[in-house]
C-alpha positions as CSV (number, residue, x, y, z in Angstrom):
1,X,0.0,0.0,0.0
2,X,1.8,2.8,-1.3
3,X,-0.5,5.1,-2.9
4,X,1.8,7.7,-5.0
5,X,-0.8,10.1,-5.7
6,X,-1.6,10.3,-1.7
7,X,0.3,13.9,-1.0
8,X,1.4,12.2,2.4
9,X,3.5,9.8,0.9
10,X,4.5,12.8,-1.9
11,X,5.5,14.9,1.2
12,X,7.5,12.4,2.3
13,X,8.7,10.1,-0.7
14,X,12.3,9.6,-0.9
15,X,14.1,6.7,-3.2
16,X,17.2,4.8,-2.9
17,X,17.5,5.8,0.7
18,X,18.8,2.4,2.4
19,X,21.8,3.5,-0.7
20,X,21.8,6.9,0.4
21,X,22.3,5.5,4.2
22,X,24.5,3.0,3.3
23,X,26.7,5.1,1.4
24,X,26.8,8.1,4.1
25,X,28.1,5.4,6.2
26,X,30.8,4.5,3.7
27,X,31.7,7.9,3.2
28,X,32.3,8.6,7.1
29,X,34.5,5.3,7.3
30,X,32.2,3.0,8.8
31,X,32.3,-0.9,8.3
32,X,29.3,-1.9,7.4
33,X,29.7,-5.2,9.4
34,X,30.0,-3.0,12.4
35,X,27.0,-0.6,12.2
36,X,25.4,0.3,15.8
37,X,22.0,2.0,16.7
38,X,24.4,5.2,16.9
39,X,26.5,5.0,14.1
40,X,22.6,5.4,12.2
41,X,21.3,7.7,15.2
42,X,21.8,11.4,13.1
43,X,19.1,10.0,10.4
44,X,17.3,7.6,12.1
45,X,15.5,9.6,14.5
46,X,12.9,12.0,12.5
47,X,11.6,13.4,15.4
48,X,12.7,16.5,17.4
49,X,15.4,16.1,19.6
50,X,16.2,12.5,18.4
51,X,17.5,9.8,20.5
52,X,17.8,11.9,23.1
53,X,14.0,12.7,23.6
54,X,13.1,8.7,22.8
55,X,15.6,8.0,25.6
56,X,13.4,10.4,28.0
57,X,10.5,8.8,27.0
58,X,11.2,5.3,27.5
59,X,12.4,6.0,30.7
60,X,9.1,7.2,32.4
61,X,7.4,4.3,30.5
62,X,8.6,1.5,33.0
63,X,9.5,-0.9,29.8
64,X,9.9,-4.7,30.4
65,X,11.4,-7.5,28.2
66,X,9.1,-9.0,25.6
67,X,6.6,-6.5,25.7
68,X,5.1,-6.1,22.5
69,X,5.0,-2.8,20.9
70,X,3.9,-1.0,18.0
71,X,5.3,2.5,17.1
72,X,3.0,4.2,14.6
73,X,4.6,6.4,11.5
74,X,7.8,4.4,12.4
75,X,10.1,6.0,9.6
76,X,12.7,4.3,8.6
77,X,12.7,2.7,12.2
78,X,15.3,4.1,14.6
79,X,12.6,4.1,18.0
80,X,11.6,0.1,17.1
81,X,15.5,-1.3,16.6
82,X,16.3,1.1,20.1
83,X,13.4,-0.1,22.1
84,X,14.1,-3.7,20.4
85,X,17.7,-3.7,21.6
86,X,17.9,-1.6,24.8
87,X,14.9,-2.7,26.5
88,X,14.5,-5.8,24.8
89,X,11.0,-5.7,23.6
90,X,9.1,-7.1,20.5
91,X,8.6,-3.9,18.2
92,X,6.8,-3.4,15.4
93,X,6.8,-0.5,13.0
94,X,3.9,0.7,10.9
95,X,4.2,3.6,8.5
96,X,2.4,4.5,5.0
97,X,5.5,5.3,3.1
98,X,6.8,1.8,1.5
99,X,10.3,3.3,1.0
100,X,10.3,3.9,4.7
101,X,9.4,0.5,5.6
102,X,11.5,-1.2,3.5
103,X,15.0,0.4,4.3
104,X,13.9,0.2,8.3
105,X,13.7,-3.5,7.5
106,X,17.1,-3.9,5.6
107,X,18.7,-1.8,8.2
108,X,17.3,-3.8,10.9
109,X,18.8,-6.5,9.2
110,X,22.2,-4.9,9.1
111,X,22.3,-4.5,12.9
112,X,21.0,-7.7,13.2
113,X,18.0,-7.0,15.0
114,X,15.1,-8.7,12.6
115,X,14.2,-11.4,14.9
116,X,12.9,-8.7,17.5
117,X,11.8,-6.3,14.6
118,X,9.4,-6.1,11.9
119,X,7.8,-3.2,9.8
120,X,4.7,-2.9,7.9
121,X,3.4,-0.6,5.1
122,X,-0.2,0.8,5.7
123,X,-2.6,3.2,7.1
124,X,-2.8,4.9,10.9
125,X,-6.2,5.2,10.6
126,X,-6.6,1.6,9.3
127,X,-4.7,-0.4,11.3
128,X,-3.8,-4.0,10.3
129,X,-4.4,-6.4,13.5
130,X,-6.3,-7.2,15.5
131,X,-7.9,-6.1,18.9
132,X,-6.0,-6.1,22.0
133,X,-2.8,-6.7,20.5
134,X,-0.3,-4.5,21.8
135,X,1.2,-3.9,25.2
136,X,2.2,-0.2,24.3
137,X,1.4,1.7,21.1
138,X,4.2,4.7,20.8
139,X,3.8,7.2,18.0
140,X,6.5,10.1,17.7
141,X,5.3,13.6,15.7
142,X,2.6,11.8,12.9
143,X,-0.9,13.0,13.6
144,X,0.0,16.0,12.4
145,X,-0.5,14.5,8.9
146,X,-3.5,12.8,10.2
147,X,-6.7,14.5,9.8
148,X,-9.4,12.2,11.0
149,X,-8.1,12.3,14.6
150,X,-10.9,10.8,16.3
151,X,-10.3,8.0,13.9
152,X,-6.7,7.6,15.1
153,X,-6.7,7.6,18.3
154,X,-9.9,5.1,18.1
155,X,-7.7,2.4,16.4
156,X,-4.9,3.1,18.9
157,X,-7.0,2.2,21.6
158,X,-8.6,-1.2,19.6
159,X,-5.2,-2.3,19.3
160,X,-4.1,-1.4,22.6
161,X,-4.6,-4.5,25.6
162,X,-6.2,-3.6,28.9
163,X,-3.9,-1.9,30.8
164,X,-1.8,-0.9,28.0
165,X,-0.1,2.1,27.4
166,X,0.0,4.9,24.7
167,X,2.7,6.9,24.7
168,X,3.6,9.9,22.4
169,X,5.7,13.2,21.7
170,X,3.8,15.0,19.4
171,X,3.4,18.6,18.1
172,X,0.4,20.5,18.5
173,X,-0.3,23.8,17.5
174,X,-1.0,27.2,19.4
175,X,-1.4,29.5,16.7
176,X,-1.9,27.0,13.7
177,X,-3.2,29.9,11.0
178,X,0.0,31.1,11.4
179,X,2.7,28.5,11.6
180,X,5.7,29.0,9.1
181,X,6.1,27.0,6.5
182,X,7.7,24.6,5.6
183,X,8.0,22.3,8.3
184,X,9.5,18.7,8.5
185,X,6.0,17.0,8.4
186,X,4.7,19.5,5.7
187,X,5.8,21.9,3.0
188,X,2.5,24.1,3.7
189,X,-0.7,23.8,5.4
190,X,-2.1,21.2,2.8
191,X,-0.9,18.0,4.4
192,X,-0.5,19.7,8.2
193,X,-3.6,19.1,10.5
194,X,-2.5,20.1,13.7
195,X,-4.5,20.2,16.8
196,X,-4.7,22.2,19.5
197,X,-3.4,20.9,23.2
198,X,-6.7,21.5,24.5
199,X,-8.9,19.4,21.9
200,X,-6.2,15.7,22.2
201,X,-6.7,16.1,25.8
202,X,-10.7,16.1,25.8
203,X,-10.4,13.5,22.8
204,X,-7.9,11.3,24.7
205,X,-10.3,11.8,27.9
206,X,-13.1,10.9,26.1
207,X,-11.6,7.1,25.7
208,X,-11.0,6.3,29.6
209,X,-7.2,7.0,29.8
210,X,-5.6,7.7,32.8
211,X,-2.6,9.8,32.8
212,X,0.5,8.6,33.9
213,X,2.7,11.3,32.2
214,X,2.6,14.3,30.4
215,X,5.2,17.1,29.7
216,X,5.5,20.1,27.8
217,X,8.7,19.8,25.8
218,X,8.6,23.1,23.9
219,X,11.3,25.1,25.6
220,X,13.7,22.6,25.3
221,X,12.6,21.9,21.7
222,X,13.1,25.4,20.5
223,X,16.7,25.5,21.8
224,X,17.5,22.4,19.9
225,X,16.3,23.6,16.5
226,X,18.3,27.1,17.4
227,X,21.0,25.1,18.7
228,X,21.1,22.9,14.8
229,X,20.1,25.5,12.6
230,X,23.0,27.5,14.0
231,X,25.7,24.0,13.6
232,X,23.9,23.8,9.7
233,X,24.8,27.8,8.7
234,X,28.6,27.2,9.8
235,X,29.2,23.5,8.9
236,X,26.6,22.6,6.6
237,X,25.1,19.4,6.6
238,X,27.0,16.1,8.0
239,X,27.1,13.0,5.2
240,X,24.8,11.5,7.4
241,X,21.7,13.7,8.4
242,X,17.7,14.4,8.2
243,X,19.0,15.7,5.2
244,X,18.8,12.4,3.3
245,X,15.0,12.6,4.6
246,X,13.9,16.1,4.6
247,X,15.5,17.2,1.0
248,X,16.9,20.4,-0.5
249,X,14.8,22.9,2.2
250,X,15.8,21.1,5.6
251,X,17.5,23.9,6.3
252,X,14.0,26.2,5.6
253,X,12.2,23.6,7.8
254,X,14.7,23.8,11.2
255,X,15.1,27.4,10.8
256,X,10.8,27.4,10.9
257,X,11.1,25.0,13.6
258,X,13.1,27.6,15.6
259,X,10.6,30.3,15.1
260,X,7.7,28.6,15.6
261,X,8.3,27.0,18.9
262,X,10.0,30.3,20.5
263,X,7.1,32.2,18.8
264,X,4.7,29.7,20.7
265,X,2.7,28.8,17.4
266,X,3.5,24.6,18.2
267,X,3.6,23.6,21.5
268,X,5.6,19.9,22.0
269,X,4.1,17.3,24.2
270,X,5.8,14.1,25.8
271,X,2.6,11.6,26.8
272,X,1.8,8.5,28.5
273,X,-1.2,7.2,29.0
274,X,-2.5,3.7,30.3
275,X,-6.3,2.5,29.1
């Protein structure tokens, strides 16, 4: 399911990009045999903050071996092969660009974490398994390309067991008439349905959940996108980078990121939730 005329996947299509990786790697001296979680960890966290902000959330999560998880708009899988391989869960990663899917699966393969990994093309708001499923669905910045939230969050909580978690870091906006664009999930307001703090929390309410965690990340966000847009205008990009994932206008998009969260137009969240 990779619907090329969907301008989600157009917003986010990107080919060759397990060769693009692959050869960023070469060209930074790295043996290919020997590839870790953060040899890949400068492209393989398209989310804000990276690594570092899936690290916090994990933490407050209380994880447990062999707990199986599903992380929603997965990417080209950096938060399934981490959760997979520091916490030693069963992880699998769903996201609606095939390109995505497939180079998370052949890099999973290249750090030899397949038999604790698998990734699926297909839709967030149409989710394919069954009820119950899951002991934690995880989703990092994706509903703001999802415009049927209620739908959404409704299959997150059919897959999700009793007493199951949901857990996200998400963006949300404060102002969102007047965010600037481009931004990573969206080159203009088109594909960008953002939602205000106020309406996930009566929608999330409205299914039962009971908070276990929630955190407004914004502040920190802000400096980070200052902090990289700053590194990009007197180094340029690395070989390996969001680059290879954002394209030509990354550098429009963190500079926007900046502005936007020190303006207070998006507003960053860090959620856990148990049903």
């Amino acid at each position: 399911m990779n619907d090329s005329n969907n301008p989600i996947v157009k917003q986010y299509s990107t080919p060759n990009l397990f060769n693009s990786i692959t050869n960023a790697l070469k060209n930074t001296n790295k043996n290919l045999n020997e590839v870790t979680i953060k040899d890949l960890a400068s492209v393989d966290f398209f989310h804000i903050r990276g690594h570092q902000s899936t690290k916090e959330l994990a933490n407050v999560c209380e994880l447990t071996p062999n707990l199986k998880i599903l992380d929603i708009g997965c990417g080209i899988g950096g938060t399934v092969r981490y959760l997979a391989s520091d916490y030693g869960c069963y992880v699998t990663g769903l996201d609606i660009i095939d390109e995505y899917t497939k180079t998370a699966s052949k890099l999973s393969e290249l750090l030899k974490l397949n038999d604790k990994t698998e990734f699926k093309t297909g839709s967030a708001i149409n989710l394919p398994f069954r009820d119950e499923m899951f002991d934690v669905v995880w989703t990092e910045h994706v509903q703001m390309n999802v415009k049927d939230k209620n739908k959404f969050y409704s299959e997150v909580y059919r897959v999700l067991k009793r007493g199951g978690k949901l857990v996200f870091h998400d963006v949300f906006s404060e102002k969102s008439d007047l965010v600037y664009y481009p931004v990573p999930w969206a080159d203009d307001n088109s594909v960008s349905f953002l939602m205000e703090v106020s309406d996930v929390e009566r929608l999330l309410k409205s299914f039962s959940y009971k908070i276990s965690f929630w955190e407004d990340k914004t502040e920190i966000s802000a400096k980070a996108f200052q902090k990289s847009f700053k590194k990009i205008k007197l180094n340029g990009f690395p070989p390996l980078g969001l680059q290879l994932l954002m394209g030509e206008n990354t550098a429009d998009k963190i500079k926007n990121m900046a502005l936007n969260l020190s303006e207070k137009r998006l507003t960053v969240i860090q959620c856990v939730r148990a049903k």
